[in-house]
C-alpha positions in Angstrom: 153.0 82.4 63.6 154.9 82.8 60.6 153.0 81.5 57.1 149.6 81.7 59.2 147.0 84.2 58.5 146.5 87.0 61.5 142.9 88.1 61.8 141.9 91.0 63.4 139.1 90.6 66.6 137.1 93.6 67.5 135.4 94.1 70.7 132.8 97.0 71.1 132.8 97.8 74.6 131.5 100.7 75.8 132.4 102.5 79.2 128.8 102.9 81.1 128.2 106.8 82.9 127.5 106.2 86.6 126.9 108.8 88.7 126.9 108.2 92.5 125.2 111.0 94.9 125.6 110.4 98.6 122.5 112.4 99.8 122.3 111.4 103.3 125.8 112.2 105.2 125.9 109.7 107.4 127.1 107.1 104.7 130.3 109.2 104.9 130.4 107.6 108.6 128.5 104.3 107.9 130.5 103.0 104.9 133.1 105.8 103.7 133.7 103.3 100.2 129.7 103.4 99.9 130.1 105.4 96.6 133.2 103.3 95.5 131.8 99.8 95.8 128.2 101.4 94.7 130.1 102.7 91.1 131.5 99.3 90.5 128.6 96.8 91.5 126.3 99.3 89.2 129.3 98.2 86.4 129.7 94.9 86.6 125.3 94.5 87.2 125.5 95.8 83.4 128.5 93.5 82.6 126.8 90.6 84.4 123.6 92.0 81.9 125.1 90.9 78.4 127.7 93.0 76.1 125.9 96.5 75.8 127.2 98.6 73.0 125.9 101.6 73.9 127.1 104.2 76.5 124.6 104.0 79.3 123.7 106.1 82.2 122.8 105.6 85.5 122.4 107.5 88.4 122.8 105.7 92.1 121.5 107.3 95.3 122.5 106.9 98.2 119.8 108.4 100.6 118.4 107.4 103.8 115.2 105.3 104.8 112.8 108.8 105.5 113.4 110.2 101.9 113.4 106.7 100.3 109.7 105.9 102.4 108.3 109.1 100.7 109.6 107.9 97.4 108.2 104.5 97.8 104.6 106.2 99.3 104.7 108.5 96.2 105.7 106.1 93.8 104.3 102.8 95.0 101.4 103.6 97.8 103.5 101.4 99.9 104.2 103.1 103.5 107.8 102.6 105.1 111.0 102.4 103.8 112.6 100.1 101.7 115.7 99.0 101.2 116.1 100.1 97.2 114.2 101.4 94.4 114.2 101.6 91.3 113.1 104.1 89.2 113.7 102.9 84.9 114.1 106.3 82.8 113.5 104.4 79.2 111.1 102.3 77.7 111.1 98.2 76.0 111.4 99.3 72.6 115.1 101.5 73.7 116.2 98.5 75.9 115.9 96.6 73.1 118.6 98.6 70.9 121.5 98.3 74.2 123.3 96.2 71.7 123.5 98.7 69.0 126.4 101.0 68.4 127.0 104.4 68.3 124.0 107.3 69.2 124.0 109.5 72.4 123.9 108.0 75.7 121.2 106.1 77.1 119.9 107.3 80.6 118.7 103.9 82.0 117.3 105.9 85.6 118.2 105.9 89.2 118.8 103.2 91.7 118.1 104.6 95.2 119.4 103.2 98.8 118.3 103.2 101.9 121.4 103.5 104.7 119.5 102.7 107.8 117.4 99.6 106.3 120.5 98.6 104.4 122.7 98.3 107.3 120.0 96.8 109.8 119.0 94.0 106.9 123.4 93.1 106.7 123.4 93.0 110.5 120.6 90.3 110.7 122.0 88.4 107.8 125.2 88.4 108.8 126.2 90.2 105.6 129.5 92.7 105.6 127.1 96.1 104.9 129.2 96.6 102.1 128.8 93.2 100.2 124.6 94.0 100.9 125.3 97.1 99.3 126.6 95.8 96.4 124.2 93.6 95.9 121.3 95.9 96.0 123.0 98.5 93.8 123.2 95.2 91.1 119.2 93.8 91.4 118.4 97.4 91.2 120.3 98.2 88.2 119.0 94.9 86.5 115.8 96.6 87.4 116.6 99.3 85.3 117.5 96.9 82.2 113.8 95.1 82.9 114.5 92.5 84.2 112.3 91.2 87.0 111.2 88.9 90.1 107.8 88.8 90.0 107.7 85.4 88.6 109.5 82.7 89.5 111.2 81.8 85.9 111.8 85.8 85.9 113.0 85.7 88.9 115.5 82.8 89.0 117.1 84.8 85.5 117.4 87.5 87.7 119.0 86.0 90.6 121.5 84.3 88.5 122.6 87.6 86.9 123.3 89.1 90.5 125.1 85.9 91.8 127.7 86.0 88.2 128.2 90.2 89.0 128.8 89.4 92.9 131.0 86.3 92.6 133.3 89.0 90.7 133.9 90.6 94.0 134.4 87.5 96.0 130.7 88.1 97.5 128.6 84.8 98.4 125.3 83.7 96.8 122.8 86.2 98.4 120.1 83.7 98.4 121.7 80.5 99.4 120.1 80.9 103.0 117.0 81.9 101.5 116.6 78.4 100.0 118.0 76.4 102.8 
């Protein structure tokens, strides 16, 4: 090292605001880790997302399937539960400026569960109910950051993102039976 120029590398990362409510008790019961493994798939889904400079915020709820059917009746005109929603608190234009340094805080919105469809959709997949959680809590979070499945080139981009943030946890390809 001696006689060699040093340069100095600088990495802007900054430490995302995710706040997990457990609104539905059973959880406690269900999957005591629930807000634990909720907190770090949110993480790495904004990891897996590309290098955002900006503090972010996001808000995951973990409810149960009658409060999240009235959400998705109120906010989709869908009837039933589902197993996550997704409800984006900013616009394009401040999605665009993630990679910018420096102002307040971005709230990117809320990501909310559904316990009882949750664990009945890991029991017929044969999924650990945790690694399902995961896995929603990251494609909802993308959902928050736009990103998309409505079309298939959308959705493939999509898919991809959520396979890179759950191989970090050792979880399996969520949609590898899906194209069998």
């Amino acid at each position: 090292m001696r006689g060699q120029a040093r340069r100095k590398v600088r990495y802007e990362i900054a430490t995302p605001i995710i706040d997990v409510r457990i609104d539905d008790p059973a959880w406690y019961d269900a999957m005591p880790d629930a807000a634990a493994l909720a907190a770090r798939a949110a993480a790495m889904a904004l990891e897996a997302a590309g290098a955002i400079a900006r503090v972010v915020e996001v808000a995951v709820v973990l409810s149960d399937d009658q409060a999240v059917a009235a959400l998705n009746e109120t906010y989709r005109g869908k009837t039933g539960a589902t197993n996550v929603l997704s409800f984006p608190a900013c616009d394009a234009v401040a999605l665009t400026r993630l990679g910018e340094a420096a102002a307040p805080p971005v709230l990117l919105g809320d990501v909310v569960l559904a316990r009882q469809t949750l664990v009945r959709e890991a029991a017929a997949q044969g999924k650990a109910a945790g690694d399902h959680l995961m896995h929603l809590t990251v494609h909802g979070v993308l959902h928050l950051l736009g990103y998309d499945h409505e079309e298939d080139g959308e959705a493939e981009r999509m898919e991809d993102m959520e396979r890179r943030a759950l191989a970090r946890f050792g979880i399996d390809d969520p949609y590898a039976r899906a194209r069998r």
